[in-house]
C-alpha positions as CSV (number, residue, x, y, z in Angstrom):
1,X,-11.8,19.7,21.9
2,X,-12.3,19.7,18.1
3,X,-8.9,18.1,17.3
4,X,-10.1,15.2,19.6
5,X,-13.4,14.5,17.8
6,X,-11.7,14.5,14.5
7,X,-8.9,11.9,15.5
8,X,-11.9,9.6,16.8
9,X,-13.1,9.5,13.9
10,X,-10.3,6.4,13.7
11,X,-10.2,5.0,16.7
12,X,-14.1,4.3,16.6
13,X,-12.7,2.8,12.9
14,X,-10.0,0.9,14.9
15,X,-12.6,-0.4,17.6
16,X,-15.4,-1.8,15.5
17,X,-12.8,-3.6,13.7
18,X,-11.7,-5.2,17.0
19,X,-15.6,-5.6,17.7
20,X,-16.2,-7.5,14.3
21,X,-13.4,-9.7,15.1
22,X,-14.6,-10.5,18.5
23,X,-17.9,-12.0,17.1
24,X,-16.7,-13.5,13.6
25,X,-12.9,-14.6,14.0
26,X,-13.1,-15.4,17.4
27,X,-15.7,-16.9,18.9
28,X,-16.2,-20.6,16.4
29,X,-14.2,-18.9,13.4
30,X,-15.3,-20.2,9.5
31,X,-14.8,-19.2,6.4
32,X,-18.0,-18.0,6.2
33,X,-17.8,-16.0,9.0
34,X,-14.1,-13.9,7.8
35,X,-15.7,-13.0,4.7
36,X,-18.3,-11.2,6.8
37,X,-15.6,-9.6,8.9
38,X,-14.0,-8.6,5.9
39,X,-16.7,-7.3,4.6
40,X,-17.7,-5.0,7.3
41,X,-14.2,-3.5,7.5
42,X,-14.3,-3.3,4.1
43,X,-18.1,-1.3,4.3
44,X,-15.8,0.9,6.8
45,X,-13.3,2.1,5.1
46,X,-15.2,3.0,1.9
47,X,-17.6,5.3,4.4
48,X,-14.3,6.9,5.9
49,X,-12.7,7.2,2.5
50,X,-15.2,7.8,0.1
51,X,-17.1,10.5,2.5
52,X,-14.2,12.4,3.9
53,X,-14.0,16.6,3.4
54,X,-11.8,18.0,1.6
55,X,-9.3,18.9,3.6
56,X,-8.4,15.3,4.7
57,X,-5.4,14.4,3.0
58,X,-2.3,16.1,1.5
59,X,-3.7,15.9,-2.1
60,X,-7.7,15.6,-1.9
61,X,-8.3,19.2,-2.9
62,X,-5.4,19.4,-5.9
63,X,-7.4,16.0,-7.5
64,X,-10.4,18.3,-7.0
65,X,-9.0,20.9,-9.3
66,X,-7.5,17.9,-11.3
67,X,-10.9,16.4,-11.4
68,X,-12.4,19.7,-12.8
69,X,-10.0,20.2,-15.6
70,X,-10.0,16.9,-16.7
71,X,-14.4,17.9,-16.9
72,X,-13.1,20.5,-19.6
73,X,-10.5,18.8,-21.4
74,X,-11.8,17.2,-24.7
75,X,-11.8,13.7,-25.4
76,X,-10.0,14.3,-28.6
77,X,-7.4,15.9,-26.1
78,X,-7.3,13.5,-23.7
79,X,-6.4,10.6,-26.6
80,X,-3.9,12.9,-28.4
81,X,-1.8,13.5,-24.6
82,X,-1.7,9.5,-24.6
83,X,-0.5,9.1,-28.0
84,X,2.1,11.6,-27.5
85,X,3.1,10.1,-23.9
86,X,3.7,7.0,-26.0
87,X,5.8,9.1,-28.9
88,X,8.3,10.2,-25.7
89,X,6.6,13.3,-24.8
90,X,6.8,15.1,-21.3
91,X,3.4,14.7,-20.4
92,X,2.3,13.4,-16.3
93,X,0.1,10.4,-16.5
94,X,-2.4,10.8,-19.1
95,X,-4.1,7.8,-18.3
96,X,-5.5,9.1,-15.3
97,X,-7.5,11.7,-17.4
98,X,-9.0,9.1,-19.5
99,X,-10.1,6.8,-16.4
100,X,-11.7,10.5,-14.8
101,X,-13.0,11.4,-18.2
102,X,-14.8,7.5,-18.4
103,X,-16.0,8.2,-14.8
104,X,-17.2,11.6,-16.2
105,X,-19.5,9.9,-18.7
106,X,-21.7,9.1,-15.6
107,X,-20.7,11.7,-12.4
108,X,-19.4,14.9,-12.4
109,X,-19.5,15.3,-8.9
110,X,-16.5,15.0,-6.8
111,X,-17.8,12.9,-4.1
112,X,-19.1,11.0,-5.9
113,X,-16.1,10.4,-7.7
114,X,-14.2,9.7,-4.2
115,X,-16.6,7.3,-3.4
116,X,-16.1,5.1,-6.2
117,X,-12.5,5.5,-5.5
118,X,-13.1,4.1,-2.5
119,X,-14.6,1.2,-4.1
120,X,-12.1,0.5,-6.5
121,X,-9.4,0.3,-4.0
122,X,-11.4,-0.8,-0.8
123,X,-12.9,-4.1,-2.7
124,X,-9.5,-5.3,-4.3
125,X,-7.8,-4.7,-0.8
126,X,-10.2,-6.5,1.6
127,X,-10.2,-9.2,-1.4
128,X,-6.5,-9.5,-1.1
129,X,-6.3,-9.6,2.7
130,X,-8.7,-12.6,2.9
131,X,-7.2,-14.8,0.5
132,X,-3.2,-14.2,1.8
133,X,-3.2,-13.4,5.3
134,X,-3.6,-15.7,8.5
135,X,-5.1,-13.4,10.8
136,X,-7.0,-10.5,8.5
137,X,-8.1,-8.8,11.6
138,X,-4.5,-7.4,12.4
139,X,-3.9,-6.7,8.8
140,X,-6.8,-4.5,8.5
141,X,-5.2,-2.8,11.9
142,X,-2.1,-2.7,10.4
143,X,-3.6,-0.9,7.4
144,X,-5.7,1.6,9.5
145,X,-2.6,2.6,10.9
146,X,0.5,2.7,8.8
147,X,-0.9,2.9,5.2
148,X,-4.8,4.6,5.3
149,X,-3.3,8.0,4.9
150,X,-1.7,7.5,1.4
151,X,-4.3,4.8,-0.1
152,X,-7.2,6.0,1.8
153,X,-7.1,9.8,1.7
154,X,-4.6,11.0,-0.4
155,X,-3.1,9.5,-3.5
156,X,-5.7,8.3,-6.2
157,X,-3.3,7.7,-8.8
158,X,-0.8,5.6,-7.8
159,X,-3.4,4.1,-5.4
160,X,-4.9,2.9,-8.9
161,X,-1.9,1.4,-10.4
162,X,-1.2,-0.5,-7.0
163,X,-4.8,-2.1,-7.4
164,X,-3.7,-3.1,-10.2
165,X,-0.1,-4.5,-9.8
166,X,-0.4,-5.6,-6.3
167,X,-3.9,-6.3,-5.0
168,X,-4.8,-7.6,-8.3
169,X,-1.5,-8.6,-10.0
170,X,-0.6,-10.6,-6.8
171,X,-2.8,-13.1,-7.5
172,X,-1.2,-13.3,-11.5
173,X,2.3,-13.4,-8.9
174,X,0.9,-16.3,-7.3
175,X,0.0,-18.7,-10.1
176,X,2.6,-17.6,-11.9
177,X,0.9,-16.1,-14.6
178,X,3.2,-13.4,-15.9
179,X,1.8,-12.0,-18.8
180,X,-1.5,-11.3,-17.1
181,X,0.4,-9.5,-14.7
182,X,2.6,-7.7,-17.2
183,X,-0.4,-6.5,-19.2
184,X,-2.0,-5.1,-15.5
185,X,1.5,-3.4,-15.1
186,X,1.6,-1.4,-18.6
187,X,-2.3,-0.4,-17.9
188,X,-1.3,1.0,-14.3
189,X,2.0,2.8,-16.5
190,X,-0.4,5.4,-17.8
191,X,-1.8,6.2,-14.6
192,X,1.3,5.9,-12.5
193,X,5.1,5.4,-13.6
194,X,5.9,4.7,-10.6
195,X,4.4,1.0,-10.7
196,X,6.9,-0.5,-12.7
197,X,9.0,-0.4,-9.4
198,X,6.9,-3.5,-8.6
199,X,7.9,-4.8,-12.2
200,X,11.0,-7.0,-10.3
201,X,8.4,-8.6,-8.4
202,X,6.8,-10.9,-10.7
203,X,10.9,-12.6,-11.1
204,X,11.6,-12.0,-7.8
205,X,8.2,-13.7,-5.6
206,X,9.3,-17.5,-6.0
207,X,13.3,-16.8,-5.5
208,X,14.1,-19.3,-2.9
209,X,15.8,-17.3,0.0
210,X,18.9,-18.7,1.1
211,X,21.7,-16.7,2.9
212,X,24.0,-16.5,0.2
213,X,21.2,-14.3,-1.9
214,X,20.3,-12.5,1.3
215,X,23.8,-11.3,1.4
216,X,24.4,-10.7,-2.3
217,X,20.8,-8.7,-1.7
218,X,21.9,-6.7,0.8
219,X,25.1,-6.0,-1.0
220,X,23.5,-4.0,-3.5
221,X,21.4,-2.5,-1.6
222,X,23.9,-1.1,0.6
223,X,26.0,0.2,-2.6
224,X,22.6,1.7,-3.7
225,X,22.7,3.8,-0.5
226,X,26.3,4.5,-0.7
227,X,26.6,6.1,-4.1
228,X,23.2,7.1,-4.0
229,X,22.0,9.0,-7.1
230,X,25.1,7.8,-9.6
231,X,23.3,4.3,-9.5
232,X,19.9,5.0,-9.4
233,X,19.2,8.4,-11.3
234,X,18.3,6.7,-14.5
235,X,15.6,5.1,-13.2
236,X,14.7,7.7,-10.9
237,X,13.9,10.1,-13.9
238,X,12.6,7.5,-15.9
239,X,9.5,6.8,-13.1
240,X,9.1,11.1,-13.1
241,X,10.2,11.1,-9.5
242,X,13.2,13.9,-8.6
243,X,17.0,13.1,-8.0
244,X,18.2,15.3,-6.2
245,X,19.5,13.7,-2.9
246,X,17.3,15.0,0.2
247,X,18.7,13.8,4.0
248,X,15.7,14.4,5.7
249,X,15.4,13.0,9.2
250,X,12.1,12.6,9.1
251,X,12.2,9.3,7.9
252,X,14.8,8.0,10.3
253,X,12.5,6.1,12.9
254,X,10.3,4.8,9.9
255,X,13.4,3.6,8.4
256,X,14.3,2.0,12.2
257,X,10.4,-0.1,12.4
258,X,11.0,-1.4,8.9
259,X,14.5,-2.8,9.6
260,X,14.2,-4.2,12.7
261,X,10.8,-5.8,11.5
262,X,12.9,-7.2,8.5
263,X,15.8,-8.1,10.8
264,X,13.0,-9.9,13.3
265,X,11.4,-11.8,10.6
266,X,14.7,-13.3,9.5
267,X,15.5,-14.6,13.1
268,X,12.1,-16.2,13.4
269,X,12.8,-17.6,9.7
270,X,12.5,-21.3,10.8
271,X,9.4,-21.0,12.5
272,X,7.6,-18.7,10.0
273,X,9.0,-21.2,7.5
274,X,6.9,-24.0,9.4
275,X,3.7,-22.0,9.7
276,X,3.4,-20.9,5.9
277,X,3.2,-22.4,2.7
278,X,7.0,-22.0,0.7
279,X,5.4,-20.0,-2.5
280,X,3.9,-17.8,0.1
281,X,7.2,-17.3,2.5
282,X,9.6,-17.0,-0.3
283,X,6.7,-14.1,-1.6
284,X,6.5,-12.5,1.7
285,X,10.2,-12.7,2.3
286,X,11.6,-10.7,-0.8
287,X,8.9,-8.6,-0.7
288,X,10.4,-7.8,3.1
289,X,14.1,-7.3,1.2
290,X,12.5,-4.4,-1.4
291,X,10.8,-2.8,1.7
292,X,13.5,-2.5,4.1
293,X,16.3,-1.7,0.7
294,X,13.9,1.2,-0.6
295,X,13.3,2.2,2.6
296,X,17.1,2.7,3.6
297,X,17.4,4.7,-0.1
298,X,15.0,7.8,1.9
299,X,17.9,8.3,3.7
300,X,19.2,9.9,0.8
301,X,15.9,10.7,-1.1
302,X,12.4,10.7,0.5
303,X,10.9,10.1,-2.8
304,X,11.9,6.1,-2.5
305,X,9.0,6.6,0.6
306,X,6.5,6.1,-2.7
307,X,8.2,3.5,-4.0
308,X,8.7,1.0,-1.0
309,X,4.8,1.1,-0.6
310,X,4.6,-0.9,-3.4
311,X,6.2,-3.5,-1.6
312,X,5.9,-2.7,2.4
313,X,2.1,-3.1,2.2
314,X,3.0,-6.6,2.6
315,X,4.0,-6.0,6.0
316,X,0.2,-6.5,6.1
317,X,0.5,-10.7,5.5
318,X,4.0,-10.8,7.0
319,X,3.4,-9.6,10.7
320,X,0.4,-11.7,10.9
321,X,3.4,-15.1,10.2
322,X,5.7,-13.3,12.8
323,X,2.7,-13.6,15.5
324,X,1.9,-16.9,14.5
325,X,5.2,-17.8,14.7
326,X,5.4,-17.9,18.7
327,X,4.1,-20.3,20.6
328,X,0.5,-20.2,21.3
329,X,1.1,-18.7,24.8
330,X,3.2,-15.8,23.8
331,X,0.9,-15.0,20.4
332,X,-1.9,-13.0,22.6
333,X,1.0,-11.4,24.4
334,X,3.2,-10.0,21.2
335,X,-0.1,-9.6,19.3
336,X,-1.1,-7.0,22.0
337,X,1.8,-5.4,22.2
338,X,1.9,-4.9,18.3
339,X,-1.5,-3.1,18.4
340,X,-0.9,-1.3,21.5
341,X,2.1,0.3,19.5
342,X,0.0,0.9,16.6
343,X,-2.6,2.6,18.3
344,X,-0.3,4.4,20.1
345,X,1.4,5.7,16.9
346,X,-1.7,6.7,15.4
347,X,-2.7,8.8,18.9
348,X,0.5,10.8,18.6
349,X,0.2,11.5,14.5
350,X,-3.2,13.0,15.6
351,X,-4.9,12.8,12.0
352,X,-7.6,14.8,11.0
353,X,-10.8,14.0,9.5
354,X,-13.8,15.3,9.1
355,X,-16.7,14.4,7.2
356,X,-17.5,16.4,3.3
357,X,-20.7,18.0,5.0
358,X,-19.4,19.0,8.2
């Protein structure tokens, strides 16, 4: 059947990744060796982004007509929106129409246009997955299964500004270098207000976690969730993003993974603790607290489902600590299980894809 051919599309994705691991991490792993894994899975996912029709993804064919106004829209235009966006006017982004209208200067095809997309995001991501995680194989899996269809086929913009505060500001994060960081952040503000929910972050990565902050933590995140908009409409319409409360039950069993991964990760807190370095657990740690507090907060508004992405695409460096943090004879056993689920996951979402010429 069609549909079948169109979901395979990802599981071949899923199985040469599995295949490049096989010969590069596993069989007399070195560093040399992971960067060419993580190349190849990055070569991968630029192909399946960067070709795709454009019908795959909720927003390829709106950034199509975006793409094509943008084409028509003056440079003196373009300027005078981001001047006014700075004055306090109403207007969405303007920084995005001056990265197109650069891009325009040398392509003003479309697929083109998503190819180099692909590029920009593809390259930073496979960059940031070798430096911080322990096992990049399952954080590429993990990628091609919860997170590909929002930064591989769908949103460009705030895709952008999450190069730029997390894949690239990370590393700022790291060294503790906040005004490079802070200067990425107000760049990724034109394109997407929505990045300055990772603003907390750069205070936030080094906070030692102890139970007492854990608690206070979770205090306010529960009182988020419980008077809902009165706390956090200001901000809310601040970032552009709408108010009005939405108990949608869609997210319910999303909401369920990310807790109990949160909750699981706390009970194997000594033993992650051991395995990783302390910048990097206290990092991985808080960024867990964001996820699972925005991810409660689409209980009562599904638009928080942007914001926590910010933050849950470390799940990507954390689940690889929580496998390593079993003994060696249980890691092929939970690590199995883990991908079994994701796979399965993705065979019940049934994606479709198909390729721009087919």
């Amino acid at each position: 059947m069609r549909g079948g051919k169109e979901m395979s599309v990802y599981l071949i994705n899923i199985a040469l990744i599995f295949f490049w691991a096989f010969l590069f991490l596993y069989i007399k792993p070195t560093l040399c060796k992971k960067k060419i894994f993580c190349t190849l899975a990055c070569i991968q996912w630029v192909l399946l982004s960067g070709l795709r029709g454009i019908d795959v993804g909720d927003d390829t064919f709106s950034y199509r007509i975006t793409f094509n106004i943008i084409r028509n829209t003056s440079w003196h235009r373009v300027f005078d929106n981001i001047v006014k966006y700075i004055g306090g006017a109403e207007i969405k982004d303007p920084g995005y129409a001056l990265f197109v209208k650069i891009f325009q200067v040398f392509s003003t095809n479309y697929q083109v246009y998503l190819i180099f997309i692909a590029l920009l995001v593809m390259i930073p991501l496979t960059i940031w997955i070798y430096r911080n995680s322990s096992m990049p194989c399952l954080s590429f899996i993990i990628f091609s299964t919860l997170f590909y269809a929002f930064y591989a086929v769908t949103g460009i913009r705030q895709t952008i500004a999450t190069v730029l505060v997390v894949f690239i500001g990370y590393e700022f994060i790291k060294k503790k270098k906040p005004i490079p960081f802070l200067i990425l952040t107000f760049i990724a503000f034109f394109i997407h207000k929505s990045c300055l929910c990772f603003l907390p972050f750069v205070f936030f990565a080094h906070k030692k976690i102890t139970w007492r902050y854990v608690g206070i933590f979770s205090i306010i995140a529960v009182a988020f969730l419980a008077f809902g908009k009165s706390l956090y409409a200001p901000f809310a319409e601040f970032i552009g993003y709408d108010v009005e409360e939405e108990f949608m039950a869609d997210t319910s069993s999303y909401t369920l993974v990310i807790c109990l991964l949160t909750v699981a990760a706390f009970v194997l807190y000594r033993f992650i603790k051991n395995n990783t370095s302390e910048e990097k657990f206290k990092a991985l740690y808080n960024a867990a607290l964001f996820t699972t507090a925005f991810t409660l907060l689409t209980l009562r508004n599904q638009s928080f489902m942007r914001v926590q992405q910010y933050y849950a695409l470390f799940l990507m460096l954390l689940v690889p600590e929580f496998v390593r943090a079993f003994n060696k004879q249980w890691q092929p056993v939970v690590y199995a299980a883990g991908v079994g689920v994701l796979i399965v996951k993705i065979i019940l979402a049934h994606p479709f894809y198909e390729f721009f010429w087919q």
